[in-house]
N, C-alpha and C positions, 0 to 999 in steps of 0.2 A: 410607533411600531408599524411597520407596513412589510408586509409579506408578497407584496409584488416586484418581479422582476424587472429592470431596467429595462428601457429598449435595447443599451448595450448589452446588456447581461443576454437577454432573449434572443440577438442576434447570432452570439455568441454558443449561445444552446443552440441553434436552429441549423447553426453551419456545422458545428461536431454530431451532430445526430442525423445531418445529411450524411455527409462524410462517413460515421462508422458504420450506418445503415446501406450503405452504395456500395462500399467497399469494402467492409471487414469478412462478414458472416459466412462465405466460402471460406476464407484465409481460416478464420475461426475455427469453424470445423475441420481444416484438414492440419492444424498446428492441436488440435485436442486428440485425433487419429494418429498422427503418426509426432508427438512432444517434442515438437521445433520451437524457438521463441520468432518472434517478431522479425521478420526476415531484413537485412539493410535497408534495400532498396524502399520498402513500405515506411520503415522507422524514416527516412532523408523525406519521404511524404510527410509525414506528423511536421518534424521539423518545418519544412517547406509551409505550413500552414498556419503555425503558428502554435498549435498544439504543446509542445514539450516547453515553452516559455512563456504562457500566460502569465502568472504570478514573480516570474524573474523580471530583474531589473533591465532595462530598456538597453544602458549601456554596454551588456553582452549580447545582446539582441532579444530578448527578451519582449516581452507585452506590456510588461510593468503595471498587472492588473490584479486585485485581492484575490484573498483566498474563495471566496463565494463561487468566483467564476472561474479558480481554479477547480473548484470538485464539480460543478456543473459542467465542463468537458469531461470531466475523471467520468459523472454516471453514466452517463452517454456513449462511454467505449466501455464500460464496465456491462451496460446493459447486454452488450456483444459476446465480451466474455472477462475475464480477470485476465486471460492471458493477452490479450489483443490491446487492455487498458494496462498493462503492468509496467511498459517504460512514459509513461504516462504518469501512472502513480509515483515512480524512481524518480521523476525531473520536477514533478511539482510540490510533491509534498513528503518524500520522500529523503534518501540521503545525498541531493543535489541539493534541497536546502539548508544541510548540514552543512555544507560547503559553502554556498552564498553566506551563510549565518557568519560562522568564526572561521575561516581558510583566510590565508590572506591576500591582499589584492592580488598580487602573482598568481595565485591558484585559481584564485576568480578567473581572472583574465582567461589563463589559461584551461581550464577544464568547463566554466558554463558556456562560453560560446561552443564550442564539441558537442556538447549536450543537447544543444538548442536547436543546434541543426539539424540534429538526429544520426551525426555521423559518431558517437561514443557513447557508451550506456558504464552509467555511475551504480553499484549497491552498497549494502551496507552488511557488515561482517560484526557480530555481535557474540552471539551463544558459540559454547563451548562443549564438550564429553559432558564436564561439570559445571558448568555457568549456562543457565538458560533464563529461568524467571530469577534465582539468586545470582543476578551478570554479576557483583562485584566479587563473586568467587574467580574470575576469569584469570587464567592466567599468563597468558601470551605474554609476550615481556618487549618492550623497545628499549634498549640499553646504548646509551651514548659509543659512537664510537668517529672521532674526529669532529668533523664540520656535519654529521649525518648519527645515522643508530642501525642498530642491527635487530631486525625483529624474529623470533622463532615462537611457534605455537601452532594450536591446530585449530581450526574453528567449524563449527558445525553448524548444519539448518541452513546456509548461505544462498540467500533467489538470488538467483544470476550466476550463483558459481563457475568458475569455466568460461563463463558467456562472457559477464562486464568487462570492459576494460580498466574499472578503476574501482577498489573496495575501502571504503569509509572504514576504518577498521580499529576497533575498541580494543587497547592494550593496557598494559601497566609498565611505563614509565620508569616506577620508583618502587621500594620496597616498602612502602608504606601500607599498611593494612586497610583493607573496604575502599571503598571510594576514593580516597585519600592520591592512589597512585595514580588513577585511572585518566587515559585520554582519550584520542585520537589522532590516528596516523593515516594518508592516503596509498595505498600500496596501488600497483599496476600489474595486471595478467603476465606481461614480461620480464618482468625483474626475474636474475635468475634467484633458484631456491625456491619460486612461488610454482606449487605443483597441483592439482585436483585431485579429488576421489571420483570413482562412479557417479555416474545420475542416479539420485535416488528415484524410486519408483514409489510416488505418491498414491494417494487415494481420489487426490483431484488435483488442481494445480498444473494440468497438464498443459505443456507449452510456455511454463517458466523453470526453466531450470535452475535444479538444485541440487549444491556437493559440500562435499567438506573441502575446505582448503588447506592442505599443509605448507606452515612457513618454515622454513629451514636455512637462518643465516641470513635472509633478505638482507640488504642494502638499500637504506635509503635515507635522500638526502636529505638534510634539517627542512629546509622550506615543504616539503611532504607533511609535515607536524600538521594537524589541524587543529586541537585542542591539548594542550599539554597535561601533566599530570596535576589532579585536583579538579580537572573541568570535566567530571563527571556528572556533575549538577546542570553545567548548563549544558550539555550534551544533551540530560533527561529533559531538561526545558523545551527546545524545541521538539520535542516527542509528540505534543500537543495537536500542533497540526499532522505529525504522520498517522497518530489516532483518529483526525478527521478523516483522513485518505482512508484507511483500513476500514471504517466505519461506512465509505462511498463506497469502496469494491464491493461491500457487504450489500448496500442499499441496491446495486446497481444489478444487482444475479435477481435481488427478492422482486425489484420494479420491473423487468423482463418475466420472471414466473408470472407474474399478475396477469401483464399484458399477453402473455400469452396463454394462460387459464382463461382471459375473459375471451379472448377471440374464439378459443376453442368450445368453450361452452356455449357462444350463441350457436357456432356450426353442426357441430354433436347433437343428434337424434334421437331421444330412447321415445318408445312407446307411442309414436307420431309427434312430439313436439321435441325443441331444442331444450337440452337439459338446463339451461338458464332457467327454464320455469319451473324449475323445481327447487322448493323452498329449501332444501340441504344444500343443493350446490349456491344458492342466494349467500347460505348465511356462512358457504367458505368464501366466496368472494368478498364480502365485507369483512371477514376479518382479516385479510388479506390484506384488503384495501387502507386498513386501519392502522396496520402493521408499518407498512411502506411508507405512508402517509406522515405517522407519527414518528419514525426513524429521519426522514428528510428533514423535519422541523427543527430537532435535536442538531441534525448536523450541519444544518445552516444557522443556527441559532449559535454555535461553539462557534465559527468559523467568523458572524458578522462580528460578532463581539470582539475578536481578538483584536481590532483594530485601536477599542478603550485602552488594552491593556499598555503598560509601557515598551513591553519586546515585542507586539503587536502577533504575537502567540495566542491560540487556544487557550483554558485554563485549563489545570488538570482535572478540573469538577466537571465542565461542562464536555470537553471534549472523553473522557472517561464514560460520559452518563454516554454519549453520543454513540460510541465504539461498542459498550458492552449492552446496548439495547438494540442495535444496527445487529451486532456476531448473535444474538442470541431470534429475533424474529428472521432473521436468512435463511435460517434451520426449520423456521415454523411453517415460512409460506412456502420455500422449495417445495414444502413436505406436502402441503396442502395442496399446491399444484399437480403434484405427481397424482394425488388422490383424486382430483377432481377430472384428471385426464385418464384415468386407468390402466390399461393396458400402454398404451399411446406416452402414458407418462414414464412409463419402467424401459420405453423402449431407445434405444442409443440412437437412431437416428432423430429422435423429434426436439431434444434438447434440455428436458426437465429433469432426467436424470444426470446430467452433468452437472446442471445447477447446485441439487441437491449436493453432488460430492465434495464442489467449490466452496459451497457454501459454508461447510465444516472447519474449514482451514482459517477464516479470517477470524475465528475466536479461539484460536490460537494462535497466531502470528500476532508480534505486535507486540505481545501481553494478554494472557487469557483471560479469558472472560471473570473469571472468579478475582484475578489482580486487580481488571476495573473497579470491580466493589471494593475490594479495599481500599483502593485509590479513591473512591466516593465516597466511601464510609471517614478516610483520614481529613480530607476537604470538611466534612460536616462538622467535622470535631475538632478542625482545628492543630493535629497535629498528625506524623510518621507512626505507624503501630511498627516497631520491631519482633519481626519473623522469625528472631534468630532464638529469643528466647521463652 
């Protein structure tokens, strides 16, 4: 067991946290002010670096390098912001790997080199009016029609909405009840029939956008299929590693509040000395410290291991515990941050208060925070608790 980082691994750190440190934190701030995503030109940057294809295979261009060193760029631009790491998140652990995973070589071919380069942004299209944490209530429908299908539904909650060019998008196939129908299909912004809702107006998240999308009639061609009906299971299988992702955005707001509560507290003044020497702001920085600390471990610990496994996946135990203790100290240290910086921390130019808003969102996203546990709780015991009755 060894807990040090590679030289490769380190280097790898050291160029994405130059990189989003040089470059992002203006972008940052003025995509949180005024809810733009990720502009081309900076996205065809990431590409151009190597960024959006650590973890893809070499032969769409790709780095062809573990999951470890994909969430170690993921914290790195997360620490900047969620929005500035969020096609980041999309390409590496996200629904770009749904594609790599089961799409077939055509699709491969075609849609991860786009990705890699940073010239097309992939999301994933999931929840519904009535299917959010119960997805198998969903009902979108893809219905055979010729050599292709015809899909209509509405879907809601959608990052990227409007924006991606390509939606991973969870249907039902067949008329089979639960699970049983369920796939995936890749739809495109273009196709006609594929329409938008408004942006919604979140609490944080600002600078990823989000709509509903209405499908109406879409057309699209069989090789579009990416999991057919019944592959709802291994759908949820790779979910594993997007639980570590969601788990890094999470990590990557709370290791930004730290560093920036500890800077501030040596600088900060009360009563002639720097408030660091005061034993109340000590013993927020160490739990702080603790927090961050012990959430990194968890998620590089789900992330090395996946390699044992035989789909070289997260488990859902490890990456579960990862996710739902990542979403829940995010909340604790923003909060602590804010507190430890006072006034400074409430105020919109300094940064801890965006943290704090951000930070609410990744235990929700994903799977809430309360789903992890039972996702932990069913691992312990060996078996699925059904919800339904």
């Amino acid at each position: 067991m060894n807990f040090n980082l590679t030289d490769q691994q380190r280097e790898l750190q050291d160029a994405a946290r130059k990189f989003a440190r040089a470059e992002l934190p203006e972008l940052a701030r003025d995509m949180e002010q005024k809810d733009y995503p990720v502009p081309p030109d900076i996205l065809r940057t990431y590409g151009e670096m190597g960024f959006l294809g650590v973890n893809l295979p070499e032969q769409y261009g790709g780095l062809g390098l573990g999951h470890v060193e994909a969430l170690l760029v993921l914290e790195e631009f997360a620490q900047i912001s969620n929005a500035v790491a969020f096609p980041v998140f999309e390409a590496l652990v996200g629904p770009v790997r749904t594609i790599e995973r089961f799409g077939s070589d055509d699709m491969k071919a075609r849609v991860l080199p786009q990705v890699i380069r940073g010239e097309k942004v992939v999301a994933v299209s999931m929840s519904e009016p009535n299917a959010g944490t119960a997805l198998t209530d969903l009902t979108t429908s893809a219905k055979p029609d010729g050599n292709g299908y015809v899909v209509n539904g509405t879907k809601r909650w959608t990052s990227g909405g409007g924006h991606s060019d390509y939606y991973v998008t969870y249907c039902r196939f067949s008329e089979d009840a639960g699970a049983k129908g369920i796939g995936a299909i890749l739809l495109e912004r273009e196709m006609e029939g594929m329409s938008f809702g408004a942006r919604e107006e979140l609490m944080g998240f600002r600078g990823i956008p989000t709509a509903d999308i209405n499908i109406e009639d879409v057309k699209v061609p069989g090789e579009n299929v990416i999991v057919g009906a019944g592959g709802f299971g291994r759908l949820m299988s790779a979910f594993g590693l997007e639980r570590c992702g969601n788990a890094t955005q999470s990590l990557g707001v709370a290791a930004a509040a730290l560093e920036q509560a500890l800077a501030y507290t040596q600088e900060r003044e009360a009563f002639g000395k720097p408030i660091v020497d005061f034993q109340a702001v000590q013993l927020k920085l160490a739990e702080m410290a603790m927090k961050v600390e012990a959430a990194r471990l968890l998620i590089h610990r789900a992330a090395a291991n996946a390699s044992a496994q035989d789909d070289g996946l997260p488990t859902a135990y490890e990456s579960s515990l990862a996710k739902c203790y990542a979403n829940e100290i995010v909340r604790e240290v923003t909060a602590l941050g804010m507190q430890v910086m006072g006034g400074y921390g409430y105020h919109k130019d300094y940064g801890m208060e965006q943290r704090l808003r951000d930070a609410y969102a990744w235990g929700i996203a994903g799977g809430a925070i309360d789903v992890q546990k039972t996702n932990i709780a069913a691992a312990m015991v060996g078996r699925r608790f059904d919800q339904r009755r």
